[in-house]
N, C-alpha and C positions, 0 to 999 in steps of 0.2 A: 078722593083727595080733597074736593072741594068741601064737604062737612068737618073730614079732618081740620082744615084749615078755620072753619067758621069757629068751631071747638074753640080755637085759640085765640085766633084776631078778629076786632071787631071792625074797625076803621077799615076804609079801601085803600089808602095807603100802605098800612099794617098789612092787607094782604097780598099785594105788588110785591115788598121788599121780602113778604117770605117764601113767594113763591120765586124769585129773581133769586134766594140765598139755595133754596130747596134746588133748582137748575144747577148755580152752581156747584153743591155739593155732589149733586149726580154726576156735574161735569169731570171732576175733579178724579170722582170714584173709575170714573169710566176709565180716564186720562191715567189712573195709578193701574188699572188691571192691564192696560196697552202697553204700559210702560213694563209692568211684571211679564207679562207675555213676551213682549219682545229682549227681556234680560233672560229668561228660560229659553227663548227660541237661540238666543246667542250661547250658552251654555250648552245645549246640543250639539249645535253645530259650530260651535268656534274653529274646531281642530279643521273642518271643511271650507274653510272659509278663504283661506288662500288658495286652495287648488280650485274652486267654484270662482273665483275673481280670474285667477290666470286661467284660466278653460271659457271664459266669457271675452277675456285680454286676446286670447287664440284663434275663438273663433270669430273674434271683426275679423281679425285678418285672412283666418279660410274658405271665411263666406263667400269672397267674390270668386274664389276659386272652384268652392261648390257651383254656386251660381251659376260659373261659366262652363263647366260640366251638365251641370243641368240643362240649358238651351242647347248646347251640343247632345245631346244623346235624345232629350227629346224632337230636334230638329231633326236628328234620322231616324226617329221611327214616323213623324208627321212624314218626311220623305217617302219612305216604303206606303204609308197611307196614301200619298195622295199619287203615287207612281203607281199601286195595288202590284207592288215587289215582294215575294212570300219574304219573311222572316230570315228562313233557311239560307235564301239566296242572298239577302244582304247581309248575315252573316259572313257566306262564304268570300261576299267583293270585296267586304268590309276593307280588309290588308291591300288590296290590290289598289281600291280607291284612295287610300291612304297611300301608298307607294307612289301612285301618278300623281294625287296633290303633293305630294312633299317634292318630288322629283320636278313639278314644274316651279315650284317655291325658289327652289336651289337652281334652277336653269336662270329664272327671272332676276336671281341675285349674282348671278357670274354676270350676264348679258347689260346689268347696270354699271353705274358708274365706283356703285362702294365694293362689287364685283373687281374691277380692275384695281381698285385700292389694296382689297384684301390678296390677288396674285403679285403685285407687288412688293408687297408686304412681307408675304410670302419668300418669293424670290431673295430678297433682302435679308431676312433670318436667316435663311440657307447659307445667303454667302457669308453672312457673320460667324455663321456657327463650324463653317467647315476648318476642320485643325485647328477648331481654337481662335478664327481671324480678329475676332471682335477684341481678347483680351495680345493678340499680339500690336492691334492696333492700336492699344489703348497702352503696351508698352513703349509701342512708336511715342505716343505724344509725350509719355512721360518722357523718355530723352529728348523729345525736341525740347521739352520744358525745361529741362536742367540744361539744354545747350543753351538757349534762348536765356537761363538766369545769369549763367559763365560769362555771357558776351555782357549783361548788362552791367555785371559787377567788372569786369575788364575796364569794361570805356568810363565807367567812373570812379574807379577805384586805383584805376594806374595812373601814377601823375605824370609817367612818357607818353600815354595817350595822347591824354588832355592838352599836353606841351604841345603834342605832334598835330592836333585839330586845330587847336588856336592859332597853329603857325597856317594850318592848310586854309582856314577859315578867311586869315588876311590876307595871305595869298590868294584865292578867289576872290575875294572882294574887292582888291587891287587891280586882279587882270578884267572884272567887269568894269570897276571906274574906266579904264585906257581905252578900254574897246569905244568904236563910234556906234555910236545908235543906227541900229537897220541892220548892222553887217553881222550880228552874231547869234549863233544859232542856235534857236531858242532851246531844242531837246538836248542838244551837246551839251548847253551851259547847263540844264536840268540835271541832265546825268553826273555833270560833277557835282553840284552840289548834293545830291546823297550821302555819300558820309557825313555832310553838315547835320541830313534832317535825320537821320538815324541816333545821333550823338545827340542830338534834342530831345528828341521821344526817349529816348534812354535815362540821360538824365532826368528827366521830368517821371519816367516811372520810378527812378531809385526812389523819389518819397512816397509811395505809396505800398513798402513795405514789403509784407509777402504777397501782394497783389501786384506784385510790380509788373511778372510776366506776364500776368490776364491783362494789364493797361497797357503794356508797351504793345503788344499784338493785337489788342485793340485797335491803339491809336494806328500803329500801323497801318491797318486793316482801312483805317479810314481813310488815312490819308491817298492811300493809291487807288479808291474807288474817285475820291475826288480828283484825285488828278488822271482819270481814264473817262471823267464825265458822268458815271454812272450816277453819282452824286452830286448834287447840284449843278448840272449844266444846263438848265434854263434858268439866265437873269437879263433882267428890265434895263442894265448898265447897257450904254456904247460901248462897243472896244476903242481902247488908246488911238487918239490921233498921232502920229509921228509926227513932230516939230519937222517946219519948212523951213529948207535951206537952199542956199545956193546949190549946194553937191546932190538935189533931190533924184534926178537923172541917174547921178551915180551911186545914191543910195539903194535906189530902185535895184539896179541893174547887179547891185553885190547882195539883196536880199535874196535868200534861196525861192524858190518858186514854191513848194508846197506851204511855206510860211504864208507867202502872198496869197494862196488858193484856200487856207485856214482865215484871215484875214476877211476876205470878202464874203465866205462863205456868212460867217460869224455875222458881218453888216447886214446882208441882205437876209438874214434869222430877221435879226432884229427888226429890220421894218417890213419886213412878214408882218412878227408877232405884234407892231404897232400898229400896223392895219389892220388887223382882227381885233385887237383888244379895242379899237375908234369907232370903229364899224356895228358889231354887236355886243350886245353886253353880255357876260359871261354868266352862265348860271351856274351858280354856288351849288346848288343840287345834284349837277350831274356827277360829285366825285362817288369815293366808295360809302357804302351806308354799313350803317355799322348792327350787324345783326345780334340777334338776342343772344343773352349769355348761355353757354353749352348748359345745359341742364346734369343733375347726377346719373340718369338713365342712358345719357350717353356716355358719359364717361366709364357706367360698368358696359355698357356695350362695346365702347373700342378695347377696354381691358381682356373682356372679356374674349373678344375677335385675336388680340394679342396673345392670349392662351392656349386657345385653340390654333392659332400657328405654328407658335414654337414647340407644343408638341405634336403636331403634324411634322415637324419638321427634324422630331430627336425620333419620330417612329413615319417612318416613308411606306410602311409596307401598311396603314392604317388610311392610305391618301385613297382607298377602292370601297371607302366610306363615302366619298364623294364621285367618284367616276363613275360606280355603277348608275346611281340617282340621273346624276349628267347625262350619263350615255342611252339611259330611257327616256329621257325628256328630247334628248335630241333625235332621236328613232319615232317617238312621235310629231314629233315636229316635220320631220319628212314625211314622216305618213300621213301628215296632213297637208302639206302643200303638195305632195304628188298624188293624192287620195286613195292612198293604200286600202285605206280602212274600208274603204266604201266597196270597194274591189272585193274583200274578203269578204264583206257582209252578202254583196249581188249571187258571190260564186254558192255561201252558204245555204239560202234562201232560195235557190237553184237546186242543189243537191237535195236539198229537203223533201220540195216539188216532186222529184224524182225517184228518191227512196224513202221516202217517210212513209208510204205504207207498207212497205215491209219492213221498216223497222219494228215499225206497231205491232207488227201481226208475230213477229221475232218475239217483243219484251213480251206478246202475252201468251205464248209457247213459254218460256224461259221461267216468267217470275210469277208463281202462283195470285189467286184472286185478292186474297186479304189483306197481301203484302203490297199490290196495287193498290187495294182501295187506303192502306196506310199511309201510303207515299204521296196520291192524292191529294189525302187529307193533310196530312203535313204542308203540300206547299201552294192550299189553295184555303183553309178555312183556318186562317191564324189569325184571324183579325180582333177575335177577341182578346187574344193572348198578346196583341199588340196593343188593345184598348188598355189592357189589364197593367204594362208595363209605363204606359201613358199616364197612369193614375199616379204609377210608382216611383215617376222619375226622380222626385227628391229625394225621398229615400234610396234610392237608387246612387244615386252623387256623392250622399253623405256618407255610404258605406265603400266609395271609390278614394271620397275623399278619407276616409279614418285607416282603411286601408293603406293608401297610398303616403299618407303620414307613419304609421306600422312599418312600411316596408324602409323609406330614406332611414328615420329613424336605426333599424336593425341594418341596415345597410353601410352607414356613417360612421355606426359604433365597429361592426368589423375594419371597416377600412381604415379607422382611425387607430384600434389597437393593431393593425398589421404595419401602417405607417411608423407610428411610436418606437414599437421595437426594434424594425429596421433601423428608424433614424438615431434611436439611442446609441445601439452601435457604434453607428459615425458620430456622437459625442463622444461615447469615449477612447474612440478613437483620434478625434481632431485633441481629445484633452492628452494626452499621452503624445503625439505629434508637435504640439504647446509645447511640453516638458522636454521632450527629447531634441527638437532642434533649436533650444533657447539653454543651452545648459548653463551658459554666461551668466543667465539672471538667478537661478540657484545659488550658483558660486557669487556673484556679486550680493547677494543679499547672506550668503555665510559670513564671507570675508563682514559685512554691515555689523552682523550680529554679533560676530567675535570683539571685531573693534569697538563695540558698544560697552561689553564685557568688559575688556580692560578695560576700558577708558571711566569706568564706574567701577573698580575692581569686584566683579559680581566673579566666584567661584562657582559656574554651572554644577560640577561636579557635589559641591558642597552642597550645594537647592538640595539635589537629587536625593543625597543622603540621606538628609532632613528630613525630608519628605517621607522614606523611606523605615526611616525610625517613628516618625509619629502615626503614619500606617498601623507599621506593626503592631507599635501603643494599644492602639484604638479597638484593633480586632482582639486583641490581646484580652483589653478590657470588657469587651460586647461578650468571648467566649467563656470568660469567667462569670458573670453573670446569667451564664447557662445552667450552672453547676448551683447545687443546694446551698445557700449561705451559711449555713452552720457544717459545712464539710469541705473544710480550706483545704485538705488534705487534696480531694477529688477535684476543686478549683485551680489548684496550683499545677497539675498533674493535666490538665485543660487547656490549659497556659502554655507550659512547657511545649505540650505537641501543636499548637497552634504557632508559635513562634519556630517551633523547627522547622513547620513546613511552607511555612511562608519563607526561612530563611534560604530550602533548600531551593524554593521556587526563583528566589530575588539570583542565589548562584547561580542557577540555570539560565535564567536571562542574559547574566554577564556574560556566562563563557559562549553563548552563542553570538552575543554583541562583540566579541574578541576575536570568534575565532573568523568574524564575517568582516570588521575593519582588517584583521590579517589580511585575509583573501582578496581583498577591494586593494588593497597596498600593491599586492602580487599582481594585480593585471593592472599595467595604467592606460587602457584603452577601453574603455566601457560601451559595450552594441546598445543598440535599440533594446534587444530579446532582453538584457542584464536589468536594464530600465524596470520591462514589463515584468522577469522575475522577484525583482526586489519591490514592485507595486502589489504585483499579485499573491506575495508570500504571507501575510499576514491572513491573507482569505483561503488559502489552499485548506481547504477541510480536511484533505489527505492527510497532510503535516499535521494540522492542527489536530488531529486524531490520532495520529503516531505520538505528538509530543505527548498528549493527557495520558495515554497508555502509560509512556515508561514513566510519567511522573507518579503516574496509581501505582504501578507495578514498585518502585523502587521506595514507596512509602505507603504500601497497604495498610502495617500495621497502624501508622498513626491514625490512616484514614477510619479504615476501622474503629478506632477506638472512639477517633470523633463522632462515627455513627452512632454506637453505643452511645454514647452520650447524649446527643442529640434525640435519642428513641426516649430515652430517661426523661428527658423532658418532656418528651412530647406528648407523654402518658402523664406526664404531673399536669399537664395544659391542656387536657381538652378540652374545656372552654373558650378560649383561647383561640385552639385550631378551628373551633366549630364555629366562632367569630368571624373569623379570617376566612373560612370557606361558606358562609353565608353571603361576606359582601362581595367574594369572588363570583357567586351564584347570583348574586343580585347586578353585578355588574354584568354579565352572563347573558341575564330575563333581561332588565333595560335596555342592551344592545338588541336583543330578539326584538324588542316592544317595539325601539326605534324604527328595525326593519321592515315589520308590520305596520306601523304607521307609514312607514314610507312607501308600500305596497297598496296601501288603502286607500293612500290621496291620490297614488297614480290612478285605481279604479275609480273614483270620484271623478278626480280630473277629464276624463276618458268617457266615460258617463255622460257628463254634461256636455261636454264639448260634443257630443253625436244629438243627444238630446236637443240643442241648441240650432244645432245644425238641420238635424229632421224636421223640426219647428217652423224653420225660416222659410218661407216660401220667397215671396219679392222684396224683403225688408227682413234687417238682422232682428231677431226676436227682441231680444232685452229693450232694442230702441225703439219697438213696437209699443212694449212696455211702458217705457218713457213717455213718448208720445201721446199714450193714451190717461196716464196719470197727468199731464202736464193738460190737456185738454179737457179734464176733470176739474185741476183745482183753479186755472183759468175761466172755464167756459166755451163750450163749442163758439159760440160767436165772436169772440176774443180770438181766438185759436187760429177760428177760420179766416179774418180780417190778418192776423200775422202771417198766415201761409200765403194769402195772396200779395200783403205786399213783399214779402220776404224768398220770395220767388226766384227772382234775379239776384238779390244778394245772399245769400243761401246761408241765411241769420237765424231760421230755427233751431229751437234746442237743440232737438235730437239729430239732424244734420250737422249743428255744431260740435258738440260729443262725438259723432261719429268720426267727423272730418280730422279731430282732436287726435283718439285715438289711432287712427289710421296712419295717420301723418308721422307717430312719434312713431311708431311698430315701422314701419315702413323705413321710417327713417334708421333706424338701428338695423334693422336688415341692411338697405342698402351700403351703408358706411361698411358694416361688418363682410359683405358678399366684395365691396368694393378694394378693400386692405388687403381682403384674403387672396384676392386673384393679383391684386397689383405686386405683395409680396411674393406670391409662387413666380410671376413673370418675371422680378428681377431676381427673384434666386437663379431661375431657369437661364437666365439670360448671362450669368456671369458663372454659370457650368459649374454650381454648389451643390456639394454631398446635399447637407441639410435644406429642405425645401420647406417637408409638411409640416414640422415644428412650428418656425417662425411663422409661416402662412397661419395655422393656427389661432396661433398669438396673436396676432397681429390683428384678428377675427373677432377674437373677443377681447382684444383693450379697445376696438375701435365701437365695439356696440357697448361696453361699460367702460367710456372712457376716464380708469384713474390714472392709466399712466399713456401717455402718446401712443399709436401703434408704433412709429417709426422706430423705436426702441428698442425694436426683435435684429435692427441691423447689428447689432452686436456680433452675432452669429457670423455672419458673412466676413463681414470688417477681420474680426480674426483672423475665418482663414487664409483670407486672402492677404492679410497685411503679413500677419506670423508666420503662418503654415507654408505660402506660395511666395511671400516676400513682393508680391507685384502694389508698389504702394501706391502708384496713380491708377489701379482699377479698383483699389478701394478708397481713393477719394471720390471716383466713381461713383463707385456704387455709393458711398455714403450721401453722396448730393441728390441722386437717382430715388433714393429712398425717402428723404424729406420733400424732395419735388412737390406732393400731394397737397402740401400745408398750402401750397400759394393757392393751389386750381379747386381741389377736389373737396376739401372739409365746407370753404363756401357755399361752393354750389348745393353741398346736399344741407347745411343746416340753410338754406334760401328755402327750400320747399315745407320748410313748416310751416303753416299758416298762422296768421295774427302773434306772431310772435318773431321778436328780432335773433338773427344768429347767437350773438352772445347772450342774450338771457336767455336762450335753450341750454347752452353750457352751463351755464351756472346753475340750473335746472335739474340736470343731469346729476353736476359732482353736490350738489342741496340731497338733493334724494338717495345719491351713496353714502352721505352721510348719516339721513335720518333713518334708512331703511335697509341701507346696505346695499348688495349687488344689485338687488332687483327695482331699489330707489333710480337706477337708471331710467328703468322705463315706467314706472308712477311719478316721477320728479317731472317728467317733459307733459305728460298725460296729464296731472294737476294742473301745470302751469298752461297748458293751452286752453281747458276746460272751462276755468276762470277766465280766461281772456274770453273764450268763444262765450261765454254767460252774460259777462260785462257787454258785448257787443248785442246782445241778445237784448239786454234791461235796453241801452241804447236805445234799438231801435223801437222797444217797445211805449219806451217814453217818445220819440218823438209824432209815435202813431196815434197816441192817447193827447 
């Protein structure tokens, strides 16, 4: 290289800048084959490229779950090692140890405090749910509600009322002016004025519309806690001195006595509380402290507690899911404060003592040498087979965890198409229930349409005709153009039989339209069944198969001839057909191809996601990955100065990204697991055919939210407002169902990190927009990524 160069340049200069060009031209070279590599690398794999992003998207979030499989299963085989318990054996306790942990789990959760919440709870659903109490209660209020609107529209809308109060109003006002001060008594005169303060609240709710009953009952509500004390009966005022008079003796002596023992009670409060408050000073501190806000993990846990009651509570013979657990936990519990156990083991250990060599001498008469020395060895020289599973334990996990995704997976889909069909059903059923006990809104929207009619002189009849003629026209014309154009003979003759069997078809319509207004004329009380036959007729295959018959049968010939005809072409055209069944065939292959591709990302997908998983031992592979490129193009010492300050505030990359991802996945699970329970509880709750549906729905508008979950109330609202008529359990329910917006969509977008509630939403619908359904969860995944990065440059500028 360097004589090449002398060759050329003479100057030292001259040969700097050709070696600096020669660099960069090699750089350049290098830089365009990395660039062709990486457009070829993408060109292979582009098609794989979304299912290797979501199998990477999947397994952040099944890692922890491997993970925590992992130390569980490797912690019982360390167990059996370091207890020297055969294999065999902990196999066989395996269930029983699990039955006595789960069973003191669930003893330690009755014997708490969220224990007595949950049998409450409990008990409460029970009595709601018996005959219906919950939706007769909720009939009660609705008439209290309409009695409560009657009285308020009464007192201010009658002007004899109003006459009769203002006269009662002065009249009371009158007989207090006369009265002497001291002699009158104070609940007496309270009680009369009631209807004064009843006609006030009253009045005062008429402005507030259809709110009127919630603020008169309200106000109500408020006024008689204040005047029973509950409400404000600690104040810093004196009570009233009664003016002194000559008659005080006599005033005293006509004041009722419990007034006087209300009176002095009241004074001697008060300089109580004047001597406490002179004396020490009041710490501000001691009131209530106001704890952290519920988080989303509780709230799908009461939801979730909430689902699990009520149907414990629609299936009773399901509650020996919990008694049994109970009833062993309590069995050991006595056997351990009376020391059963210990009992059983002395007596065991005893007998042993005593026939344990004729046992021995028994099994070795009984079970020949080899089969002994097998059994031996079985449950005394497994330790390598223990060693061997010790190595295995990851892979072990991730084949628990790919499985145990397999199985929800095929699980979900049955249960989901056994739900669907059931609950389709009940759609169209509740849809046919709509129609049958609403006939008013049919008939009000005929009668609409008719008068619409006139009133624009529109001849429906005439449309129809029309219609009917330029049909005919058109087929008319398409069937002439079958026929050879130089053979008008054969075109006309085309013609003819197409127009007569359309004609005979257009009569057939009529007389059965004739002969069915007849029949509807003839009965003027129409069932249900009449409904369902005249919905169902158009679909009866039966019918629909009888009619085609006699319409072939009673015009073969024409049909026929149309065949013939039709064959005549079909033979001039086979080019034509051979076109037409090429792109039928092509459409055919491309639907296969689609399938195929879509059987091939799920093996891709599936693939890496075990891959990934097998990989990961203490740290999710890819952000191993990460990690180790970032500490590349950094610098170990760079790297290493960031991890330690970044320690506590947990600002590295790949902990950023990671936290990122998790946080948005997480988050769409829980929103999604959170709607879906809350929706099944208040369907369950308000004794709804349709549950799985809306739940469903409700599922996935909450993890892709384009339209609110709350949405799915639809469902409900109908049948209860249309179908059952009960209108305040569906304002109920409709209030019950948006409830979530105030508490629950907060608290779970609060747990995203570095990012505000409302720019996660916009996040979300940014990424349905650019990307579609799956922009929900790359939209929140971008947007924290960036933030977590920017925090990252942050703090790396202020270390530098």
């Amino acid at each position: 290289m360097g004589s090449l160069i002398d060759n050329f340049v003479v100057d030292h200069d001259q040969k700097l800048a050709f070696k600096i060009a020669s660099y960069n031209s090699m750089f350049v070279i290098l830089l365009a084959i990395c660039f062709a590599g990486l457009f070829a690398l993408y060109n292979m794999l582009y098609m794989f490229l979304m299912p290797i992003l979501w199998a990477t998207l999947v397994g952040t979030v099944l890692f922890p779950l491997k993970k925590k499989i992992s130390q569980c299963f490797g912690g019982w085989l360390e167990n059996l090692d370091r207890t020297d318990t055969p294999l065999v054996v902990g196999l066989i306790f395996l269930p029983y140890n699990y039955t006595v942990t789960t069973s003191d789990s669930i003893f330690r959760f009755f014997y708490s405090r969220l224990g007595a919440y949950f049998i409450g709870a409990y008990f409460l659903l029970k009595v709601l749910s018996y005959k219906r109490a919950f939706m007769v209660l909720l009939s009660y209020i609705g008439s209290m509600y309409q009695c409560i609107d009657c009285v308020i529209d009464f007192m201010t809308e009658s002007k004899v009322f109003m006459t009769m109060i203002v006269l009662y109003s002065a009249a009371y006002g009158g007989w207090l002016y006369v009265q002497v001060p001291g002699t009158v008594h104070k609940k007496f005169a309270r009680s009369l004025s009631l209807p004064i303060w009843v006609f006030v609240v009253a009045f005062i709710s008429s402005f507030f519309g259809p709110l009127r009953v919630m603020s008169f009952s309200l106000s109500a509500a408020t006024l008689v806690l204040i005047s029973a004390g509950i409400i404000g009966s600690n104040t810093d005022t004196p009570p009233p001195t009664p003016p002194v008079s000559a008659n005080t003796t006599q005033d005293n002596l006509l004041q009722p006595e419990e007034d006087f023992k209300d009176a002095l009670g009241v004074h001697l409060e008060h300089k109580t509380d004047n001597k406490i408050a002179s004396g020490a000073p009041k710490d501000i501190n001691n009131g209530p402290e106001f704890e952290a806000a519920v988080s989303g993990d509780t709230h799908i846990q009461i939801i979730f507690a909430l689902c699990v009651l009520i149907w414990l509570v629609r299936h009773d013979s399901m509650l020996f899911l919990i008694f049994i657990p109970l009833t062993i936990a309590i069995f050991r519990q006595i056997n351990t404060k009376l020391g059963i156990n210990e009992s059983i083991e002395d007596f065991r250990r005893n007998m042993w003592e005593k026939c344990g060599e004729q046992v021995n001498y028994m099994i070795q008469i009984v079970v020949a040498g080899p089969l002994r020395k097998f059994v031996k060895l079985l449950f005394t020289s497994d330790r390598i087979f223990v060693t061997s599973l010790r190595t295995k334990v990851d892979l072990i996990s991730s084949i628990a965890v790919m499985g145990l995704l397999a199985l929800l997976t095929v699980f979900m889909f049955l249960f989901t198409a056994f739900q669907l069909q059931q609950e389709t059903v009940h759609l169209v059923k509740l849809g046919s229930d709509v129609v049958s006990t609403n006939p008013q809104w049919l008939k009000y929207a005929r009668n609409y349409t008719e008068e619409q009619f006139m009133e624009h002189d529109i001849d429906i009849d005439n449309y129809v005709e029309k219609a009917y003629q330029q049909g005919r026209a058109w087929l008319a014309s398409n069937i002439r153009r079958l026929a050879d154009p130089k053979d008008d003979l054969r075109a006309n003759e085309l013609e003819d039989q197409a127009k007569f069997l359309v004609d005979n078809l257009y009569r057939l319509w009529e007389e059965r339209s004739f002969a069915h207004s007849i029949n509807s004329s003839s009965h003027a009380v129409v069932s249900q069944s009449d409904w369902v036959d005249h919905l169902t007729t158009p679909t009866n295959l039966e019918s629909l198969k009888g009619e085609i018959t006699n319409i072939i049968s009673s015009n073969i010939d024409t049909v026929l001839s149309i065949a013939q005809s039709l064959w005549s072409v079909v033979l001039l055209n086979v080019s034509l057909i051979s076109t037409v069944l090429g792109s039928v065939l092509w459409m055919v292959l491309g639907f296969g191809f689609e399938l195929l591709s879509f059987f091939i990302e799920i093996i891709v997908f599936l693939s890496v996601v075990y891959y990934l998983l097998a990989n990961s031992y203490d740290r999710w592979l890819p952000l191993t990955w990460i990690d180790l490129v970032t500490k590349t193009i950094m610098g170990n010492n760079v790297s290493e100065e960031l991890e330690k300050e970044d320690t506590d505030d947990g600002a590295h990359i790949t902990a950023a990204i990671e936290e990122s991802i998790q946080s948005v996945f997480v988050l769409s699970a829980k929103m999604a697991v959170f709607w879906g329970l809350y929706t099944c509880f208040i369907h369950s709750l308000f004794d709804l055919n349709v549950i799985f549906i809306p739940s469903i729905m409700a599922a996935c508008l909450a993890a892709t939210p384009i339209v609110p979950p709350y949405t799915v109330l639809i469902f409900g609202a109908v049948e209860l407002y249309l179908i059952r008529g009960e209108m305040a359990a569906g304002i109920v329910f409709t209030l019950m169902s948006i409830a979530p917006l105030m508490f629950a969509d907060i608290a779970f977008y609060r747990e995203v990190k570095n990012s505000h509630p409302y720019v996660t939403g916009l996040s979300v619908i940014g990424g349905i927009y650019w990307l579609g359904f799956q922009g929900a969860i790359f939209g929140p995944i971008i947007l924290c990524t960036m933030l977590a990065l920017f925090n990252v440059y942050i703090q790396f500028a202020k270390s530098s």
